[in-house]
N, CA, C and O atoms as a GROMACS GRO file, in nm:
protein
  224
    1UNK      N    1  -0.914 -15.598  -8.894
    1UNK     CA    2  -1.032 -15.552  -8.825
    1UNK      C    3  -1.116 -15.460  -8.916
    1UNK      O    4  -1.238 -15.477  -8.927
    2UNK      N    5  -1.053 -15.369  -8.978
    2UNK     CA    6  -1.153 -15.312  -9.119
    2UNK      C    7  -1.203 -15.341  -9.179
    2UNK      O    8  -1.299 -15.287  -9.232
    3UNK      N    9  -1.118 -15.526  -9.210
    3UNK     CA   10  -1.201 -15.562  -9.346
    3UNK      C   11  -1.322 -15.621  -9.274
    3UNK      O   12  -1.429 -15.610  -9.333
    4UNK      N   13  -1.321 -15.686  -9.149
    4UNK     CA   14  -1.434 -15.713  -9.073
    4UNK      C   15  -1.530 -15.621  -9.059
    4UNK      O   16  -1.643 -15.668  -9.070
    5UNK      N   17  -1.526 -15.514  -9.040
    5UNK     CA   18  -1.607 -15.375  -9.017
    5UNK      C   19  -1.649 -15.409  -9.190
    5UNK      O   20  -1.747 -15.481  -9.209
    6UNK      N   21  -1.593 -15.369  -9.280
    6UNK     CA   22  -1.689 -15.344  -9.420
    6UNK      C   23  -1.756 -15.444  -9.423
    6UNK      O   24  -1.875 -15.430  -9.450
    7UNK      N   25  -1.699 -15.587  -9.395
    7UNK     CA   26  -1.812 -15.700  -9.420
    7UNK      C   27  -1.922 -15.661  -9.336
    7UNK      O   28  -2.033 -15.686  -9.383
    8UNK      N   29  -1.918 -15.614  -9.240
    8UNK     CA   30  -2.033 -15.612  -9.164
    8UNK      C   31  -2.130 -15.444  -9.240
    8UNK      O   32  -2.250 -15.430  -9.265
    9UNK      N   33  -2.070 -15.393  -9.249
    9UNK     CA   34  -2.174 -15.308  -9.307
    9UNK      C   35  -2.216 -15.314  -9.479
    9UNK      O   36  -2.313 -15.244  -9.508
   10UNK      N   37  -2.166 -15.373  -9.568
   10UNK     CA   38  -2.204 -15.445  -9.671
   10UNK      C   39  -2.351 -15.529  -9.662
   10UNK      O   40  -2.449 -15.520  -9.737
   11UNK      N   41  -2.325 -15.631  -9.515
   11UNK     CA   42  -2.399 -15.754  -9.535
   11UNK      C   43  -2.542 -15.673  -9.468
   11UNK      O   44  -2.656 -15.719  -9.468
   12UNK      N   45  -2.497 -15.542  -9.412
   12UNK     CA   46  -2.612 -15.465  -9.339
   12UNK      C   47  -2.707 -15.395  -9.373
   12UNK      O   48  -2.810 -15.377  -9.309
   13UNK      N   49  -2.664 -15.332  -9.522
   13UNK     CA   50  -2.744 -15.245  -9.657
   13UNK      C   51  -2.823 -15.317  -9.697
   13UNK      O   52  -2.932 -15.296  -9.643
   14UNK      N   53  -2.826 -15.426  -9.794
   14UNK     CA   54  -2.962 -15.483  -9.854
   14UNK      C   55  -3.080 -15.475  -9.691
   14UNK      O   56  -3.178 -15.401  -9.684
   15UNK      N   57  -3.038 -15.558  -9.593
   15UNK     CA   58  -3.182 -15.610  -9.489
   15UNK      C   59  -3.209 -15.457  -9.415
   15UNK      O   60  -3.308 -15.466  -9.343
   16UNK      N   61  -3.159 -15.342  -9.413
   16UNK     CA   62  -3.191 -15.206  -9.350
   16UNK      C   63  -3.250 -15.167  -9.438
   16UNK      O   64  -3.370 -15.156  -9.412
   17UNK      N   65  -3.203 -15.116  -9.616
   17UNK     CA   66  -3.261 -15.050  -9.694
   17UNK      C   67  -3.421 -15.143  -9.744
   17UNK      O   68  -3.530 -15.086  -9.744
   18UNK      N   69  -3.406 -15.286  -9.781
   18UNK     CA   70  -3.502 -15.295  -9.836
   18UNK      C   71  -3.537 -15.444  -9.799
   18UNK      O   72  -3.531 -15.538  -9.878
   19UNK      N   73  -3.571 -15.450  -9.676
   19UNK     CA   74  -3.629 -15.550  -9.590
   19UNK      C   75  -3.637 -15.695  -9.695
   19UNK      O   76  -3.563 -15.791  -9.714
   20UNK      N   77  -3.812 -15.634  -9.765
   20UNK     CA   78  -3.868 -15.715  -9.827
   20UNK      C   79  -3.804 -15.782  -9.928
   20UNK      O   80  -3.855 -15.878  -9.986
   21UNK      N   81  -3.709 -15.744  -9.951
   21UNK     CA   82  -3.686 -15.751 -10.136
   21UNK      C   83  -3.522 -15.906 -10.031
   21UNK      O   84  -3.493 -16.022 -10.059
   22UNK      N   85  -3.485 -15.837  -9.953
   22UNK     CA   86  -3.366 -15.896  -9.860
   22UNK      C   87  -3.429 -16.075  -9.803
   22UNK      O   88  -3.360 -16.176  -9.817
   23UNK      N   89  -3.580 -16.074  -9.735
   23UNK     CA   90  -3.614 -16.156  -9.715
   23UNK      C   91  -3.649 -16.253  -9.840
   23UNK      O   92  -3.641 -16.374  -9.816
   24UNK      N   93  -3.683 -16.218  -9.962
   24UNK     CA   94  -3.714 -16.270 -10.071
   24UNK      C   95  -3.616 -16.396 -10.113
   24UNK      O   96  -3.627 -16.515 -10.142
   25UNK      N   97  -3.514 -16.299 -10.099
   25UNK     CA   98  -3.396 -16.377 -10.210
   25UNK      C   99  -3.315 -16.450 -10.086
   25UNK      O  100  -3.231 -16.533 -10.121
   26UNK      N  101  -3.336 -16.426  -9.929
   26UNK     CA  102  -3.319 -16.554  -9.859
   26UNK      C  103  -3.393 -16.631  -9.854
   26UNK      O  104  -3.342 -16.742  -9.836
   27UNK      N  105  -3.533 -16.631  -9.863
   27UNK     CA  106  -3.632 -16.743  -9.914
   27UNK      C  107  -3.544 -16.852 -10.023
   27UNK      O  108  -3.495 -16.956  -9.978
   28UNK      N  109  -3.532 -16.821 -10.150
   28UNK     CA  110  -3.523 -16.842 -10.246
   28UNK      C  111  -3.365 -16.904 -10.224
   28UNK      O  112  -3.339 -17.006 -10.288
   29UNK      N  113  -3.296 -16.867 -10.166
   29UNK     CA  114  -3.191 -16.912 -10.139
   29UNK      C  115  -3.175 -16.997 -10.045
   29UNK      O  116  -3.058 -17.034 -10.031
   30UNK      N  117  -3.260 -17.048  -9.967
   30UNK     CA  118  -3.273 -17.130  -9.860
   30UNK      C  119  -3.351 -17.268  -9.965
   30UNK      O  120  -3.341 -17.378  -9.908
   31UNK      N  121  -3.427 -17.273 -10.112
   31UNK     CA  122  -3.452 -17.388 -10.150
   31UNK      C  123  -3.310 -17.432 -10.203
   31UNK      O  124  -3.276 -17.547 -10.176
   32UNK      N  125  -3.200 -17.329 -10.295
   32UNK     CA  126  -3.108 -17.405 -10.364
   32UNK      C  127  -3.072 -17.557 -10.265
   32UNK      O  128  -3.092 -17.586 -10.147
   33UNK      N  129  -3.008 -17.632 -10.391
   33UNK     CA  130  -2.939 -17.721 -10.339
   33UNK      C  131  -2.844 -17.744 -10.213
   33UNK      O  132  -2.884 -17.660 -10.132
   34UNK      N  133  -2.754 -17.804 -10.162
   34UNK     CA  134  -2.600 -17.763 -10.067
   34UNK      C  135  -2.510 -17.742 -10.224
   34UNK      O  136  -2.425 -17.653 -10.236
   35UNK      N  137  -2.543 -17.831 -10.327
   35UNK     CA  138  -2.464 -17.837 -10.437
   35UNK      C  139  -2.428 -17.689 -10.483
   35UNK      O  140  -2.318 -17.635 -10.494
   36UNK      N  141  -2.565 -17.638 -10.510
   36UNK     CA  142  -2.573 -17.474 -10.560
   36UNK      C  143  -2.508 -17.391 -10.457
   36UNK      O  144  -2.426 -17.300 -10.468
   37UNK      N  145  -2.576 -17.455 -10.329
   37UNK     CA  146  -2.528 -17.297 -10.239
   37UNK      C  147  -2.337 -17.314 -10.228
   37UNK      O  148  -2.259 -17.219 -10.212
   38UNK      N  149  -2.298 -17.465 -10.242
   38UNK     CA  150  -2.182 -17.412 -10.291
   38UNK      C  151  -2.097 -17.386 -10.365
   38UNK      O  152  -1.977 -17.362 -10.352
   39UNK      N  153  -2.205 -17.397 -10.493
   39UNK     CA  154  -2.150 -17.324 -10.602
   39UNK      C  155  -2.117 -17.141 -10.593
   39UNK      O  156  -2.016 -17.080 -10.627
   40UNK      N  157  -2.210 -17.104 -10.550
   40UNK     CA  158  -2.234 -16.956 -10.555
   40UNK      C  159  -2.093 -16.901 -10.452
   40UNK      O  160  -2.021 -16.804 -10.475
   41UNK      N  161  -2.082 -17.011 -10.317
   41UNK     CA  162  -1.986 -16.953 -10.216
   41UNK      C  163  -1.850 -16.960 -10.261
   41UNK      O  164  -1.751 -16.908 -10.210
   42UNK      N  165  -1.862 -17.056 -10.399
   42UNK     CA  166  -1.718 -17.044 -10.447
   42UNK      C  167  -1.703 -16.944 -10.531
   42UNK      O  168  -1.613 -16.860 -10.529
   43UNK      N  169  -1.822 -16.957 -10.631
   43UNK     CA  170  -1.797 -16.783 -10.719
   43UNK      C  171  -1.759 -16.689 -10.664
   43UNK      O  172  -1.657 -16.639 -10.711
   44UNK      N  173  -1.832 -16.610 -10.519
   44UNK     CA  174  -1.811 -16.548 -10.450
   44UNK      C  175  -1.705 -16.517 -10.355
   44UNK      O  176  -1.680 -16.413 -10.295
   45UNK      N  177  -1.636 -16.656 -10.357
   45UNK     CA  178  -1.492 -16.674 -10.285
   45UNK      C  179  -1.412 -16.624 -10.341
   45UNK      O  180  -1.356 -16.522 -10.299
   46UNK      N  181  -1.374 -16.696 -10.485
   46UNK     CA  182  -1.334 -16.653 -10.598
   46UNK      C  183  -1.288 -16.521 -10.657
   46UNK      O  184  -1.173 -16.476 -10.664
   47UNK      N  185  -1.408 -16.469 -10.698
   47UNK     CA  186  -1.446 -16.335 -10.698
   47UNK      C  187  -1.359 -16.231 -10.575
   47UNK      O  188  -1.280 -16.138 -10.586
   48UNK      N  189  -1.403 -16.282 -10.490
   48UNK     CA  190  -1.366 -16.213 -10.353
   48UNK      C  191  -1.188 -16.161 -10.334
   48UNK      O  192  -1.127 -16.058 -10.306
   49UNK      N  193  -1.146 -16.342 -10.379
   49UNK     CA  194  -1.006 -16.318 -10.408
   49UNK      C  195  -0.938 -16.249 -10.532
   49UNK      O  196  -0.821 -16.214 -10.521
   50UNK      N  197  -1.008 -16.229 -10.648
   50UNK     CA  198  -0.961 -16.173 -10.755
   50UNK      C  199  -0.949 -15.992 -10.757
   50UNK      O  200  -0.864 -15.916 -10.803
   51UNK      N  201  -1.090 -15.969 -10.679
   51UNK     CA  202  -1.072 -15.798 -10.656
   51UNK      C  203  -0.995 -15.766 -10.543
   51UNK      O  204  -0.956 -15.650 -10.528
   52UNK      N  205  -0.963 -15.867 -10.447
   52UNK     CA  206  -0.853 -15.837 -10.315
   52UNK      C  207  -0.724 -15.816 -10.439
   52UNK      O  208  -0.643 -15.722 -10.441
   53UNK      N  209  -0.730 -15.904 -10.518
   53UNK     CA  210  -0.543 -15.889 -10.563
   53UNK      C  211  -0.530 -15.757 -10.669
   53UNK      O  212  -0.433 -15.682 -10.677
   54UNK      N  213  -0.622 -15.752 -10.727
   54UNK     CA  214  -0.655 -15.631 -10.812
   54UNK      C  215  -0.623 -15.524 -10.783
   54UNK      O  216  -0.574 -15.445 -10.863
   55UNK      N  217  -0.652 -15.489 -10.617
   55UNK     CA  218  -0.683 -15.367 -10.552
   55UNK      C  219  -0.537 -15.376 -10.471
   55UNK      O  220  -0.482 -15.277 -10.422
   56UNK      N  221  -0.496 -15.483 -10.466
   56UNK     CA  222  -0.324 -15.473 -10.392
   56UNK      C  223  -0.211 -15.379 -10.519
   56UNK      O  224  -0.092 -15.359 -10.493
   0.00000   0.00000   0.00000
């Protein structure tokens, strides 16, 4: 349930602090490919899993 709570306030900082700049790069991210966007969700998966084991 924590790690749910940080995801949620993580994903909450960029679109509170800086709207514009937040809507931009979902623009821009809404042309990639499905190919790209799931490229990035695997980096990010990835990633995701490498600093979870790091931090264990």
């Amino acid at each position: 349930m924590q790690a749910f709570a940080l995801v949620c306030v993580l994903e909450g900082l960029l679109p509170f602090a800086l709207p514009a700049v937040w809507k931009d790069a979902f623009t821009k991210i809404s042309r990639l490919s499905d190919g790209q966007v799931r490229f990035v969700g695997l980096i990010s998966l990835a990633s995701g899993i490498l600093l979870f084991n790091m931090v264990e």
